[in-house]
C-alpha positions in Angstrom: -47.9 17.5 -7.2 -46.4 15.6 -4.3 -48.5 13.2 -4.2 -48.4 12.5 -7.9 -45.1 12.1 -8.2 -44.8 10.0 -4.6 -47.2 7.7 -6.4 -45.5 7.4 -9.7 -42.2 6.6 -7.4 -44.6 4.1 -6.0 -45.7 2.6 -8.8 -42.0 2.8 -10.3 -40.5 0.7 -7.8 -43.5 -2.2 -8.1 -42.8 -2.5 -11.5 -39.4 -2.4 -11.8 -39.4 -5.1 -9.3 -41.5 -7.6 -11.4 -39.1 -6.3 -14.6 -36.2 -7.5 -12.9 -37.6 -10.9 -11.4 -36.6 -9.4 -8.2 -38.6 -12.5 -6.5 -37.2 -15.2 -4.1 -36.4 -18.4 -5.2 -39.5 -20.2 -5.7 -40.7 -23.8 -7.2 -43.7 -25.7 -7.8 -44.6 -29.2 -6.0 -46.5 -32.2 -7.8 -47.7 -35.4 -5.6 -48.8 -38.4 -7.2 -51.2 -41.0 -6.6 -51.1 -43.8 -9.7 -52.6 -47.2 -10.1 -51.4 -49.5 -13.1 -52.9 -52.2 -14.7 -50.5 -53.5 -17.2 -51.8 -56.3 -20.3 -48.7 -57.6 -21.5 -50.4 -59.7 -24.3 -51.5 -56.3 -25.7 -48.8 -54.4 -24.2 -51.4 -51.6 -23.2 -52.1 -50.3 -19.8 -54.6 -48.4 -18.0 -54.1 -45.5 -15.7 -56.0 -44.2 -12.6 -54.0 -40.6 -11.1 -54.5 -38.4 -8.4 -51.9 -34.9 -8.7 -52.0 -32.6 -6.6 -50.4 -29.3 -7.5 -49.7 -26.9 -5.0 -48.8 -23.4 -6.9 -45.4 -21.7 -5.1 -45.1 -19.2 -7.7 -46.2 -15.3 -7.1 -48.7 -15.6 -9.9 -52.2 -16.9 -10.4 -52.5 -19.6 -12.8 -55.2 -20.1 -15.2 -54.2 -23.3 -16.9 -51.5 -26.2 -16.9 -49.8 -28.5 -19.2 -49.1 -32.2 -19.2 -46.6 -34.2 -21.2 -47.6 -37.3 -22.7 -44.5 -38.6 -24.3 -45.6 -41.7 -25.3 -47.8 -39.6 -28.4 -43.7 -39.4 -29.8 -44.1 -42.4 -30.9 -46.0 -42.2 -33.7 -45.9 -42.1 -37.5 -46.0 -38.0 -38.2 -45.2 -36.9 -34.8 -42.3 -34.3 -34.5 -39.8 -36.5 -32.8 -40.1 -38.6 -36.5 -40.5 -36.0 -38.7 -37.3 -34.3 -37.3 -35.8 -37.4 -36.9 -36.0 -37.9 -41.1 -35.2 -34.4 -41.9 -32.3 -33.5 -39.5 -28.9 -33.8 -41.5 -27.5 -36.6 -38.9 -30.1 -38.6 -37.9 -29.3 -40.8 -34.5 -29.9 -44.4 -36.1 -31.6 -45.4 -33.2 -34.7 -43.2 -34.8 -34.1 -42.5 -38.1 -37.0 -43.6 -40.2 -38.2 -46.5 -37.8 -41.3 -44.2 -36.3 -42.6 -43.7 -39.6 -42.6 -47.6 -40.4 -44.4 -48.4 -36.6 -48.2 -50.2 -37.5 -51.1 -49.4 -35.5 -50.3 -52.2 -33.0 -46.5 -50.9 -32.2 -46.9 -47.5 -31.5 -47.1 -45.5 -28.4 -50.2 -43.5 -27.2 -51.5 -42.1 -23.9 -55.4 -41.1 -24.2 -56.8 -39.4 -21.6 -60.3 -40.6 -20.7 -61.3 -38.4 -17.9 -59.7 -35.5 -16.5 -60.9 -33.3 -13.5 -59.9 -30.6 -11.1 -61.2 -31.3 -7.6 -63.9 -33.8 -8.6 -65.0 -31.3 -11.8 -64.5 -32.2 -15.5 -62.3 -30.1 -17.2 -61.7 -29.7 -21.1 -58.2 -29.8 -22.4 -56.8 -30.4 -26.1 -54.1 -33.2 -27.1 -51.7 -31.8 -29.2 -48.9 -34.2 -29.9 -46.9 -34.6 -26.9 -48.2 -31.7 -25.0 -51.8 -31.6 -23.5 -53.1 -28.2 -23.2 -55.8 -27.8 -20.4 -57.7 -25.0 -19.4 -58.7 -24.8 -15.2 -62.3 -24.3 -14.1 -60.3 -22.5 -10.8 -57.5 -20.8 -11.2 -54.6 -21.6 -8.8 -54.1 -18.9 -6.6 -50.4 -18.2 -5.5 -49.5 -20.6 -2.3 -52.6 -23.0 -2.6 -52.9 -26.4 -4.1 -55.5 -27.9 -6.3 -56.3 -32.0 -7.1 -56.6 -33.2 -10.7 -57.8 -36.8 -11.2 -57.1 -39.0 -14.5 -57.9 -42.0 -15.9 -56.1 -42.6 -19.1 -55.2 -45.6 -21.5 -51.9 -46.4 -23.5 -49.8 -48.4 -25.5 -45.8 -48.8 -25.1 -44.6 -48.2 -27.9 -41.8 -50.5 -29.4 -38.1 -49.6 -27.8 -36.8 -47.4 -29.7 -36.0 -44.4 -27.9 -35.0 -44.7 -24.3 -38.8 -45.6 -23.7 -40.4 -48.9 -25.0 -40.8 -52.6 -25.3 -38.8 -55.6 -25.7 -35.3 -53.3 -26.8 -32.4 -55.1 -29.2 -30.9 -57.0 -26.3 -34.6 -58.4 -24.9 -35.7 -56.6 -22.2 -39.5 -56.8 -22.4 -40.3 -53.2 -21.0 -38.5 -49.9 -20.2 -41.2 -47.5 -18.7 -39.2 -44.4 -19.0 -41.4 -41.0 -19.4 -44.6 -43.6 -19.4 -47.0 -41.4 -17.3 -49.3 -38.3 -17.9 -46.7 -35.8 -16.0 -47.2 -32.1 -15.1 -45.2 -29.9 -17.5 -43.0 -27.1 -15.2 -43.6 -24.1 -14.4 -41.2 -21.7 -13.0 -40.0 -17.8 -12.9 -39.4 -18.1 -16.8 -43.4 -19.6 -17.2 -44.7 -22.9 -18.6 -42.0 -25.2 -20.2 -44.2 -27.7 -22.1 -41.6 -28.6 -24.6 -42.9 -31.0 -27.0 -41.0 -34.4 -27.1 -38.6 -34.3 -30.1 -35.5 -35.9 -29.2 -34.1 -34.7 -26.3 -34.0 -34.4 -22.1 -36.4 -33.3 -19.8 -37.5 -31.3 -17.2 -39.6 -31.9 -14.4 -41.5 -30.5 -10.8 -40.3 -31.9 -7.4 -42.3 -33.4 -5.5 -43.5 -37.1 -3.9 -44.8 -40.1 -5.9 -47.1 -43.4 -4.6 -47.4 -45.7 -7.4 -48.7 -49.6 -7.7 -48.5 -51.7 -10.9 -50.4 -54.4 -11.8 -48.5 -57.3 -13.7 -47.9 -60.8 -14.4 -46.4 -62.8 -11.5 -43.6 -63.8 -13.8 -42.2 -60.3 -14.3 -39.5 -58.9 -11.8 -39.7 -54.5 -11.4 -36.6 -52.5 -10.9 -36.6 -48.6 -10.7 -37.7 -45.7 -8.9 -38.8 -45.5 -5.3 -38.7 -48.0 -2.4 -41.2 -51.4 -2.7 -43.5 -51.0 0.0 -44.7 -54.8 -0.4 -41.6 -56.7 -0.4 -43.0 -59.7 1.9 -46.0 -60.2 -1.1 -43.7 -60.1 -4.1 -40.5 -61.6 -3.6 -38.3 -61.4 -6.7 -35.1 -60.7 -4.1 -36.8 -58.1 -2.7 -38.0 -59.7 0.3 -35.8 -61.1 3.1 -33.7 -64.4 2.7 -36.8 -67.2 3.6 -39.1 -64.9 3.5 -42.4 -66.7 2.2 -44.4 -64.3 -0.5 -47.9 -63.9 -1.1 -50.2 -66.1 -4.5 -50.2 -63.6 -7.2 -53.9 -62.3 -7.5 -55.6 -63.6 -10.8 -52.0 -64.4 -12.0 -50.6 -60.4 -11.2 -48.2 -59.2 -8.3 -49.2 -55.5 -7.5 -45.9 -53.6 -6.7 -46.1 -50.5 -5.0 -43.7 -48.6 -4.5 -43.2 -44.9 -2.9 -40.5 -42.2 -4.0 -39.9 -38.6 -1.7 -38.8 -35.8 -3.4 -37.9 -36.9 -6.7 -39.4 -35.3 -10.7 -39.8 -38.3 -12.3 -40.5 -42.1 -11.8 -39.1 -44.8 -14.2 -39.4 -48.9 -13.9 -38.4 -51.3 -16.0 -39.8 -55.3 -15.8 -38.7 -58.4 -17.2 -39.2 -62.1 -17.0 -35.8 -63.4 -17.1 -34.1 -60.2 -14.8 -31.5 -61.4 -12.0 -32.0 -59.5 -8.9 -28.8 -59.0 -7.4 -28.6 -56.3 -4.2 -25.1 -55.0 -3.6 -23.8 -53.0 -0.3 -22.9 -49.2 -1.0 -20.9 -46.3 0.6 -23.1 -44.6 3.9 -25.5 -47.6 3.8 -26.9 -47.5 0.4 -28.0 -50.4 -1.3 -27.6 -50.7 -5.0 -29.7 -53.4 -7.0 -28.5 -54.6 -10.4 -31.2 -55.9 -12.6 -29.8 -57.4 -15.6 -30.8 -60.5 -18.3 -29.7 -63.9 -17.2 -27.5 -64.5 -20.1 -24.2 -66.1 -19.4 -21.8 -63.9 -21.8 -22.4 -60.9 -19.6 -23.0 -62.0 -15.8 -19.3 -62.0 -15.3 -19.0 -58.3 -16.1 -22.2 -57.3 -14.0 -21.2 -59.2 -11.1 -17.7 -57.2 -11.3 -19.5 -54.1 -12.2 -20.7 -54.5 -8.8 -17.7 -53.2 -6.2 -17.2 -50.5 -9.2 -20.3 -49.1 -8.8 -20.3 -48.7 -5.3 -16.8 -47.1 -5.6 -17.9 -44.6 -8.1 -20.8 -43.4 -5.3 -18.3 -43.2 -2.9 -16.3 -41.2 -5.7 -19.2 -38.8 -6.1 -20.1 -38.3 -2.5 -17.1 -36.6 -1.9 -16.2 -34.8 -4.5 -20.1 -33.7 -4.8 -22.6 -34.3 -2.0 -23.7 -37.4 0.0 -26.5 -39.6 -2.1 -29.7 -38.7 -0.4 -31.9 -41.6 -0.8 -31.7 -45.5 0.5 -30.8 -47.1 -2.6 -30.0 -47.2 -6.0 -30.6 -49.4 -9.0 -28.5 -49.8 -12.1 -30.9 -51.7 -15.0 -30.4 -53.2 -18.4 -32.9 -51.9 -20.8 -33.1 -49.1 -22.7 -31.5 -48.1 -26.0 -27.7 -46.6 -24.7 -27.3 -44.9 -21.1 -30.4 -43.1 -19.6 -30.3 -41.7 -16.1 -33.9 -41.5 -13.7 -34.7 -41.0 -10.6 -32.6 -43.5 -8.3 -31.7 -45.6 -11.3 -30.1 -45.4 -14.5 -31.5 -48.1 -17.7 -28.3 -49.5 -19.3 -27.7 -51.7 -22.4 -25.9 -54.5 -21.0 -24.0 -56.6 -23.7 -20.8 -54.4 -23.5 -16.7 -54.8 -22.6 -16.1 -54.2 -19.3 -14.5 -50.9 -19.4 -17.9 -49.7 -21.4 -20.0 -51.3 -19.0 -18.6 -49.3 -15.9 -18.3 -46.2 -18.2 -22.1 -45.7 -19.2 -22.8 -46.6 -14.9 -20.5 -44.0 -14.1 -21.5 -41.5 -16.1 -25.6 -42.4 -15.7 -25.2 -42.6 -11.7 -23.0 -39.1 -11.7 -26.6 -37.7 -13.6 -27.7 -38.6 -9.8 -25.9 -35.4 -9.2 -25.9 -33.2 -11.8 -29.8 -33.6 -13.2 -31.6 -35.5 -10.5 -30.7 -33.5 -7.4 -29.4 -30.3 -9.5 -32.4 -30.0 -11.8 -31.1 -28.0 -14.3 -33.6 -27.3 -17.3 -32.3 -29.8 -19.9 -34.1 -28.0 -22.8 -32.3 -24.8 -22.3 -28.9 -25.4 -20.1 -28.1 -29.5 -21.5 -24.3 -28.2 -21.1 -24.9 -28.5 -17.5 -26.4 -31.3 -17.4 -24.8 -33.5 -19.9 -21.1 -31.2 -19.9 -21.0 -31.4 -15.6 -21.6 -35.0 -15.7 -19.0 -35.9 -18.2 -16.6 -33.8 -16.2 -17.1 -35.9 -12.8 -17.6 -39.3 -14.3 -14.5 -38.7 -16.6 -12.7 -37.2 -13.5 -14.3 -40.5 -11.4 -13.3 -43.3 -14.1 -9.8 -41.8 -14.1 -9.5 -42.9 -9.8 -11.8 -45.5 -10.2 -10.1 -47.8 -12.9 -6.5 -46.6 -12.1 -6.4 -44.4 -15.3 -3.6 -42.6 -14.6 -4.3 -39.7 -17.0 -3.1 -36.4 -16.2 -6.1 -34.9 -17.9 -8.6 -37.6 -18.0 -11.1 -34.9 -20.4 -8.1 -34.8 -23.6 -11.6 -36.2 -25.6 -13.9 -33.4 -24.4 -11.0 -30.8 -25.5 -10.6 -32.5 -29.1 -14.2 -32.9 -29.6 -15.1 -28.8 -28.7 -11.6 -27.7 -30.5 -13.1 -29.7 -33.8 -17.1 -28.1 -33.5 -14.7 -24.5 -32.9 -13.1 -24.7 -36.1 -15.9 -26.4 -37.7 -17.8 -23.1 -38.7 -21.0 -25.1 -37.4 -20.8 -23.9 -33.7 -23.4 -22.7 -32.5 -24.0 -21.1 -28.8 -24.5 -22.9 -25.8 -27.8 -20.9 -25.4 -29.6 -22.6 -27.9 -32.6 -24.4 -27.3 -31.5 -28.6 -27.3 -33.8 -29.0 -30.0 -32.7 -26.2 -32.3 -29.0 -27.2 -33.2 -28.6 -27.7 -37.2 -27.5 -31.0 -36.5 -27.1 -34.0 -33.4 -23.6 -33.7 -33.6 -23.4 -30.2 -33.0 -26.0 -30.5 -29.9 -23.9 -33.7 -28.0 -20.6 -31.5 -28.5 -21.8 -28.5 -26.9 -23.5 -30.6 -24.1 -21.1 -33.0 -23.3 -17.6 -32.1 -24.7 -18.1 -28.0 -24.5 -20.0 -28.2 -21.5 -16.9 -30.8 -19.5 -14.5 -28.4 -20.6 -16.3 -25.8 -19.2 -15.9 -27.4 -15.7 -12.1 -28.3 -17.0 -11.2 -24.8 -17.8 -12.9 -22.8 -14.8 -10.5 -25.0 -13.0 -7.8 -23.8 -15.0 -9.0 -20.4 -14.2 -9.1 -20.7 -10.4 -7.7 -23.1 -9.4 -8.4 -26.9 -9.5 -8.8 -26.6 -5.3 -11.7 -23.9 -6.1 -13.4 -25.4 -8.3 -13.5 -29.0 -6.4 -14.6 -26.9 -3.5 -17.5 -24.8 -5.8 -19.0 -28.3 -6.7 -19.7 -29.3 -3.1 -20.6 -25.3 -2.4 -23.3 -25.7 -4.9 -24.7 -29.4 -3.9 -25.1 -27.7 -0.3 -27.0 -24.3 -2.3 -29.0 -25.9 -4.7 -29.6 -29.7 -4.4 -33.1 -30.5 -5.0 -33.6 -27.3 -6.5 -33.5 -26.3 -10.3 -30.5 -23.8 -10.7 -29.4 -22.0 -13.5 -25.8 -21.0 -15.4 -26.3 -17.5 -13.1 -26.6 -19.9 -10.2 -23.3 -21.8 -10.6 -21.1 -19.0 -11.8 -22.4 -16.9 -8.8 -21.6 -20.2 -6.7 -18.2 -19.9 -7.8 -17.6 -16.7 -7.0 -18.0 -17.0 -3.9 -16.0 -19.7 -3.2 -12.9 -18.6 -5.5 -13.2 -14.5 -4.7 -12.9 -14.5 -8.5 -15.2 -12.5 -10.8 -16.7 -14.6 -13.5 -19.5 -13.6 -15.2 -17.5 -12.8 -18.0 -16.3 -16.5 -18.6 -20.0 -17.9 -18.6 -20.9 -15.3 -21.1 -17.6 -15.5 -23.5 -17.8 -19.3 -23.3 -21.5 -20.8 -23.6 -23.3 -17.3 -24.5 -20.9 -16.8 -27.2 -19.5 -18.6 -29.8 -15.9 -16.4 -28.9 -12.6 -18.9 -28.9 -9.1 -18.5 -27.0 -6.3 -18.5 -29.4 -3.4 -16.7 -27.6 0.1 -16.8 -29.1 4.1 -16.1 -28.6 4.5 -13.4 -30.8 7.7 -12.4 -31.1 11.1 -13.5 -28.8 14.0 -10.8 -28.5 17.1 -10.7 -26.2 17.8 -7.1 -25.0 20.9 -6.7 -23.0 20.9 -10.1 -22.2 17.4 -10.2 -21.0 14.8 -12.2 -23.0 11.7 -9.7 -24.0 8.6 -11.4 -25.0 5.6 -10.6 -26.5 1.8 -12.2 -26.3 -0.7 -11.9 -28.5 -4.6 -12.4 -28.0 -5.8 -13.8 -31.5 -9.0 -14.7 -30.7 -11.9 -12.8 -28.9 -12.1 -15.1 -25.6 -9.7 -13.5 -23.0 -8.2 -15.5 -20.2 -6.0 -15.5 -17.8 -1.7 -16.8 -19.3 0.4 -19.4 -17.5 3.6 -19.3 -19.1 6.1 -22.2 -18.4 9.3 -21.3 -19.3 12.6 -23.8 -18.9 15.8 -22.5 -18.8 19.0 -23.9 -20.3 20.1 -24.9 -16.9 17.4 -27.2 -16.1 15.5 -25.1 -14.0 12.0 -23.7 -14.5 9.3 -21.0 -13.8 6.2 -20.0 -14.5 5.0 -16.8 -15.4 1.0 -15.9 -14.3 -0.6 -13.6 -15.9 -3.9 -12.6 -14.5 -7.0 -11.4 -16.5 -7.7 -7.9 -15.5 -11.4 -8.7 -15.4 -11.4 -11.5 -12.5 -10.2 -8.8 -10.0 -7.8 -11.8 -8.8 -5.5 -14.2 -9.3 -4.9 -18.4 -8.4 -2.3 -20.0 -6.5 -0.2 -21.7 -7.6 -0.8 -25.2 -8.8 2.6 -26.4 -8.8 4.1 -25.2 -5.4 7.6 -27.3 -6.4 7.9 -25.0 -9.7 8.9 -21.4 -9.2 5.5 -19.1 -9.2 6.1 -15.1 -10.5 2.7 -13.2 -11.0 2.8 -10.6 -13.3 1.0 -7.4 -13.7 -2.8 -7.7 -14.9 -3.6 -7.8 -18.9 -6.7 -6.0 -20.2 -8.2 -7.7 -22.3 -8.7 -5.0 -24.7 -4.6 -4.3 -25.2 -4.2 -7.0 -28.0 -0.7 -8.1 -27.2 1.5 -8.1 -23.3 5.4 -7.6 -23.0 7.1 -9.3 -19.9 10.9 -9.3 -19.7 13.1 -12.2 -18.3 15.8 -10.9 -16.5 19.5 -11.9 -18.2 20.7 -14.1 -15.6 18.8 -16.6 -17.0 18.6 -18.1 -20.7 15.5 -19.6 -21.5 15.3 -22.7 -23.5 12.0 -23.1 -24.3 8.5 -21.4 -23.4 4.6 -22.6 -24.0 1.5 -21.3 -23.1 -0.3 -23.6 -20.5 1.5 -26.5 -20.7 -1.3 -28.2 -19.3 -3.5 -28.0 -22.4 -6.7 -26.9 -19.3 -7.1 -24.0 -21.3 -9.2 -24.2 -24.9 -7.0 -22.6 -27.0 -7.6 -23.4 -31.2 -4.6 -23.0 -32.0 -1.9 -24.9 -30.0 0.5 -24.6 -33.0 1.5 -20.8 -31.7 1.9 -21.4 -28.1 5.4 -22.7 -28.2 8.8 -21.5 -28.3 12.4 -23.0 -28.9 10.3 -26.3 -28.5 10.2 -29.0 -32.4 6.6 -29.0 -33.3 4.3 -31.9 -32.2 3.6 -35.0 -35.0 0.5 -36.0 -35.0 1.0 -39.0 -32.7 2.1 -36.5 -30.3 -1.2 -34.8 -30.5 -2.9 -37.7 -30.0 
């Protein structure tokens, strides 16, 4: 019987192990080898690569997946069909797929496909291609797949395609058969329906074939700068004859999850000098009405990598290129593609948002399908909080837009939670709410919550833990933690997990032998910690912290000049707090956070003694 029951402990333990995911962090690593022969009379291209995939995971796998998101383009595919049936198309789809011909859509066939040197069989279906292994992949080994493939570039219009509204002849962006992601959740081989995507680390060796009149920008470091020129190559450097009227650029990228170029025939090349020796390139259309603003755009850029480097983590790589082409703002690995014809302001906008995706998607590789609020929602956060130093702002909360937008989806009734899968939100503008606006203010609030010195110094806490790694929303909070002694598990689930909101009140006001009794109220669900500022009819003022029970601590003061009294802890179940102002002092007026950090929907109740706000006020 000892034995038996020693066993079943045994037993007990292992599995309860696995149920938990009680597993070190682990990720997968995918080299690649590519040769490219692009035909830009026919705009199609052929394909020779060599992955290998070396399996970090505990498990053994018995197949893989591959994204070919090129197959998008197509009349019927998903990306169109959703496109036409979603309430709020983006009218850079809408019903264009559907009206491609045979000659403008995108395609990538796969010709031959084997796993060290034998054929295997897979299935295309749509975006995804589905492949069953010969081998398995044992845990901690690697194994070699070969592919030869042929495609079309589709016509630009989604991120990816050729010659986009403002000319650019190609933007290769998501161009290449690319190993799907596997990780402690399993495969994410998300077909291609409109949004972001995910990718393994790992290093890339790629040379494209092209006509000699067409200039590259993008990904990686040229390798051949002496043969092609094209500003590449040192002042007076002579280049090498094109071979049968091509250049072949190769270039090589370490450590990145994606590789993106764009090519032109009428790119300027300029190279521009960046913080810690960096070089930026700017590749952009010679057209007169906008080489003024990307010569300016220039210094701007280079200050907002300075911007991010301190506030985040020093840039890792040697360079950095900024690129017209595309369809909007699109960031990639060590580049961003950029329309172009833009105001000034816009023009350093997009850049300093794209680049701060450097950051917070290319070295922090969140999974964009499920967490898009940290990708999208951090990077608003630092690029509005970088524009604001940048261009001399002066805005004492440079994310007022991110707070209007998720205050609007809140009382919308269309909210839905931050956990939802990016392509599963009713509607567009639901999705770019939560991701951008929800997921700033997220960033905005914890501040609020801890203390704007915390949370600067949990951003560069978790660069150090997790850059070039693919954390999660566990990850971060548990980052933040540390760093602020708070607990916080309770915000990440109340604010993204839920669709809870704040709406905290001033109930009622009395004065009881001369002392000023006040009453709170907790309307909504959300609980957070209460700053109240309260002036007095002398001039002077204080304000009153409340902590949150639940956080098992308490900020500093933000405001050491203003008068800083921390009250007893409210639990958040006890629906309304008394505090009592003692009677040697007649207060004037009282609000709830007059900083507007915290998300409240109802702003209208947070005031006392104080004329209510007109709309431009709001504003």
């Amino acid at each position: 019987m000892k034995n038996i029951v020693k066993s079943f402990l045994t037993l007990f333990i292992t599995l309860s192990a696995f149920a938990q995911n009680n597993t070190s962090y682990w990720q997968q690593k995918v080299d690649y080898k590519m040769e490219i022969d692009m035909d830009v009379e026919t705009w199609q291209y052929t394909g020779k690569q060599e992955l290998v995939y070396t399996n970090n995971s505990p498990e053994t796998l018995e197949r893989v997946f591959y994204h070919l998101y090129f197959n998008a383009f197509q009349p019927g595919s998903e990306m169109d069909v959703r496109s036409r049936t979603i309430e709020d198309a983006d009218g850079r789809v809408a019903d264009r797929i559907s009206k491609l011909a045979t000659n403008e859509i995108g395609f990538i066939k796969p010709m031959v496909l084997k796993q060290d040197g034998k054929p295997l069989d897979y299935e295309v279906v749509g975006t995804v291609m589905e492949v069953k292994l010969n081998t398995p992949i044992a845990s901690g080994t690697s194994s070699t797949f070969s592919m030869e493939w042929l495609a079309q570039v589709p016509v630009q219009i989604r991120r990816s395609g050729r010659n986009n509204a403002e000319g650019v002849a190609l933007s290769m962006t998501q161009w290449y058969p690319k190993m799907a992601e596997y990780d402690f959740q399993g495969w994410h081989a998300d077909p291609y329906i409109g949004r972001e995507f995910h990718g393994v680390w790992g290093d890339f060796d790629v040379k494209i074939s092209i006509d000699e009149a067409y200039t590259i920008g993008g990904t990686g470091y040229l390798q051949n700068p002496a043969e092609i020129g094209k500003g590449y190559a040192p002042p007076g450097q002579k280049t090498m004859k094109p071979v049968n009227g091509k250049y072949t650029w190769h270039f090589k990228a370490p450590k990145v999850h994606d590789f993106t170029w764009a090519a032109d025939t009428n790119y300027i090349h300029d190279t521009y000098e960046g913080p810690n020796g960096v070089t930026l390139h700017f590749l952009y259309k010679d057209d007169p009405e906008i080489k003024e603003n990307w010569k300016n755009l220039q210094p701007k850029t280079a200050a907002l990598m300075e911007y991010f480097n301190e506030k985040i983590g020093p840039y890792p790589y040697e360079q950095y290129s900024v690129i017209q082409g595309g369809d909007g703002g699109m960031e990639y690995a060590m580049c961003t593609l950029i329309t172009g014809k833009r105001k000034f302001g816009s023009l350093v906008g997009v850049t300093s948002h794209e680049l701060a995706h450097t950051w917070f998607q290319f070295l922090m590789a969140t999974n964009e399908a499920k967490h898009e609020w940290m990708d999208e929602g951090f990077t608003s956060y630092i690029s509005n909080e970088a524009m604001n130093v940048v261009m001399d702002e002066k805005n004492p909360n440079p994310h007022t837009g991110s707070y209007r937008g998720y205050q609007f989806m809140a009382l919308s009734g269309n909210e839905q939670p931050a956990t939802t899968h990016a392509d599963r939100y009713a509607s567009n503008r639901m999705y770019g709410i939560t991701a951008y606006s929800k997921g700033a203010v997220f960033l905005a609030q914890l501040g609020y919550i801890i203390g704007k010195d915390n949370l600067d110094k949990t951003l560069n806490r978790y660069y150090e833990d997790w850059a070039f790694k693919h954390p999660t929303p566990n990850d971060f909070i548990r980052v933040a933690e540390k760093v602020s002694g708070f607990e916080l598990d309770w915000y990440l689930t109340d604010f993204m997990q839920t669709t809870n909101t704040i709406d905290y009140g001033i109930k009622d006001v009395q004065t009881n032998k001369g002392a000023t009794v006040v009453t709170l109220e907790r309307i909504g669900l959300m609980p957070m910690p209460i700053d109240l500022y309260v002036t007095y009819v002398d001039g002077t003022e204080e304000i009153f912290h409340i902590p949150l029970q639940m956080t098992r601590s308490e900020k500093a003061n933000p405001y050491p000049k203003m008068k800083w009294t921390v009250l007893k802890d409210w639990a958040w179940a006890y629906p309304t707090y008394e505090l009592s102002i003692p009677s040697d002092k007649k207060v004037k007026t009282m609000v709830i956070d007059a900083t507007n950090l915290m998300a409240d929907i109802n702003p209208e109740n947070n005031t006392y003694g104080m004329e209510k706000m007109d709309d431009k006020e709001k504003k």
